[in-house]
C-alpha positions as CSV (number, residue, x, y, z in Angstrom):
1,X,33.2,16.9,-142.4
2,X,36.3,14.9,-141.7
3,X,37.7,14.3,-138.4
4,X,35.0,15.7,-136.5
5,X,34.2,14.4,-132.8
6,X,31.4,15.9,-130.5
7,X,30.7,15.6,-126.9
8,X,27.5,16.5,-125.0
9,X,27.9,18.9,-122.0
10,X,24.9,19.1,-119.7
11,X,26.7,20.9,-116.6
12,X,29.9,23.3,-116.1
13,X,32.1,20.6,-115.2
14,X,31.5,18.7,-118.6
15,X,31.5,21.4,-120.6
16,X,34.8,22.7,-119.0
17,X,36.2,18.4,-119.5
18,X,35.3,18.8,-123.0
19,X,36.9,22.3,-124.1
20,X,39.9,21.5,-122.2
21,X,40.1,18.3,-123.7
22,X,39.7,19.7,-127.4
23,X,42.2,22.3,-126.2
24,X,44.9,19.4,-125.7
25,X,44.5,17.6,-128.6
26,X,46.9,19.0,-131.4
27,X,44.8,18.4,-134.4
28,X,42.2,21.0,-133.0
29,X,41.6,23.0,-135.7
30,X,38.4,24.9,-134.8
31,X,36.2,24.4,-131.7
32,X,32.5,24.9,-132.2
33,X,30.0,24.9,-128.7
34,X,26.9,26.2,-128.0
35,X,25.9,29.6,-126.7
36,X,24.4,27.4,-123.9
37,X,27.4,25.4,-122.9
38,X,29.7,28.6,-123.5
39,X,27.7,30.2,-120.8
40,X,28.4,27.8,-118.1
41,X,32.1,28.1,-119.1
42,X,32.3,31.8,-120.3
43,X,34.9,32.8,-117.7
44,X,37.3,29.7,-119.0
45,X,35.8,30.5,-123.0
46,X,36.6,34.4,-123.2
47,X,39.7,33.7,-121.1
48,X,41.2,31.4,-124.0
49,X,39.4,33.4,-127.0
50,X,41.2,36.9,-126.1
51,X,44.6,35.3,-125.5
52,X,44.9,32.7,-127.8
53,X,44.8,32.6,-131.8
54,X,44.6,29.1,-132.1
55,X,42.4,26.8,-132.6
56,X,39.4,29.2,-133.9
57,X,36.2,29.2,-131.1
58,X,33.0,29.1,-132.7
59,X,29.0,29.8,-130.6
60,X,26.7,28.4,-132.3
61,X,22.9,27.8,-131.1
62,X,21.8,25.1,-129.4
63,X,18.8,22.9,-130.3
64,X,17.0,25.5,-128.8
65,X,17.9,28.3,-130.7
66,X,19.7,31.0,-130.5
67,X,20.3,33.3,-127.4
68,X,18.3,36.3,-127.8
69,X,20.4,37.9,-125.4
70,X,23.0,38.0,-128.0
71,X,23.3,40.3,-131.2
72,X,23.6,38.6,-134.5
73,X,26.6,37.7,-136.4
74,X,25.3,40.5,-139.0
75,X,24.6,42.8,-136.0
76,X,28.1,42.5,-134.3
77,X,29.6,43.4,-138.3
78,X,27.6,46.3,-138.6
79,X,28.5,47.4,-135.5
80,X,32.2,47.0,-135.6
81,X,32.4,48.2,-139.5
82,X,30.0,50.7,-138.4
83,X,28.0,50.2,-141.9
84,X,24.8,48.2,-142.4
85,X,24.3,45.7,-144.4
């Protein structure tokens, strides 16, 4: 991918530094964070996701895998379509 930049977050304060920081930057097309990191900032990450359009949030896993705690991309469809695929 083009124009990509990544930043390691290890505790709340750098993950919160680093979303805000991709927040300010105009080219921000689409921010993509862990379900790890998104926890320690979920307050600030849910804040911005149901107010804002723009840029796109995306949780991903971390490198050690998913959160079990959380349904599925296909399970959250299914759920809100109310059809299984």
């Amino acid at each position: 991918m083009v124009g990509v930049h990544g930043r390691a977050a290890t505790n709340e304060q750098e993950a919160q530094a680093a979303f805000e920081e991709a927040l300010s930057l105009s080219e921000t097309a689409i921010i993509i964070i862990t379900e790890q990191a998104s926890a320690l900032i979920s307050g600030l990450v849910n804040s911005y996701t149901f107010s804002h359009d723009f840029p796109l949030i995306v949780e991903i896993p971390g490198m050690d895998g998913r959160d079990l705690n959380k349904p599925r991309l296909r399970e959250m469809v299914n759920e809100a379509i109310g059809i299984n695929l």
